[in-house]
C-alpha positions in Angstrom: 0.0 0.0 0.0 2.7 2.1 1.0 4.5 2.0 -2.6 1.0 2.9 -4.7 1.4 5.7 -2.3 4.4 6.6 -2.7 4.1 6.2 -6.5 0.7 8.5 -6.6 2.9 11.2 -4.7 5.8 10.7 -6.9 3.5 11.3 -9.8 1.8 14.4 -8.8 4.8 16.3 -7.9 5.6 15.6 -12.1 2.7 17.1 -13.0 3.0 19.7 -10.9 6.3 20.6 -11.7 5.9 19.5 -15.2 5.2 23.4 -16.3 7.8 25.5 -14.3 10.9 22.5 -15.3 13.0 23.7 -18.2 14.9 21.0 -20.0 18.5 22.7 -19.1 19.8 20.5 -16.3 16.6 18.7 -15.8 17.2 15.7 -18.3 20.8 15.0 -17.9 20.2 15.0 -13.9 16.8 13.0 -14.9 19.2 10.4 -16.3 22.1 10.1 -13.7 19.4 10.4 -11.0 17.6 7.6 -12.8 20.1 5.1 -13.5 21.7 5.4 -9.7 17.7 5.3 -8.2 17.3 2.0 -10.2 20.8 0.6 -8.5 18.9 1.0 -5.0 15.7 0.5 -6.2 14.1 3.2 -6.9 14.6 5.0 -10.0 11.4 7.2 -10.0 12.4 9.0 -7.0 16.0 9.1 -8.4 15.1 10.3 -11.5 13.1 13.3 -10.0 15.8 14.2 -7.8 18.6 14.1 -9.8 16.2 16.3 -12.3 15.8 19.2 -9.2 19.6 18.9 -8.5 20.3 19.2 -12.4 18.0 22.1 -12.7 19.6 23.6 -9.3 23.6 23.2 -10.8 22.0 25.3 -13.9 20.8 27.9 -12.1 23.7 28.1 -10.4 25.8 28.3 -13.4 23.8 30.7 -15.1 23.9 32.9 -12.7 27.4 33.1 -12.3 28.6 33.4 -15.3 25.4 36.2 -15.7 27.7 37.5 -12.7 30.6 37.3 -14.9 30.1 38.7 -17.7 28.4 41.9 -15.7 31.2 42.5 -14.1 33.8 45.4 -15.8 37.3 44.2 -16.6 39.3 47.8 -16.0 42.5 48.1 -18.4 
């Protein structure tokens, strides 16, 4: 019972997330996340996590090198 649960849960955070996910990070994460939940197990929830950590690490790129390249170089 616990696992239908925990599947129904798993699938309604997707859909809800479906909209504000942007590919950039998301599917490469989605992968890796995927391939090391299915070592343990449980490859839905790893897939889903390693798609928010993806996404997170692009954000985080992005906005450093926005950072970067904002930033005068004085000569």
């Amino acid at each position: 019972m616990s696992r239908i649960v925990l599947r129904a849960a798993l699938i309604l955070a997707a859909v809800a997330l479906a909209g504000a996910a942007e590919a950039k990070g998301c599917l490469k994460g989605a992968v890796v996340g995927g391939i090391a939940g299915h070592a343990v197990g449980h490859g839905i929830a790893g897939a889903a996590a390693g798609c928010a950590i993806g996404r997170h690490e692009a954000n985080k790129s992005d906005k450093a090198k926005s950072q970067n390249d904002a930033q005068p170089t004085s000569r």
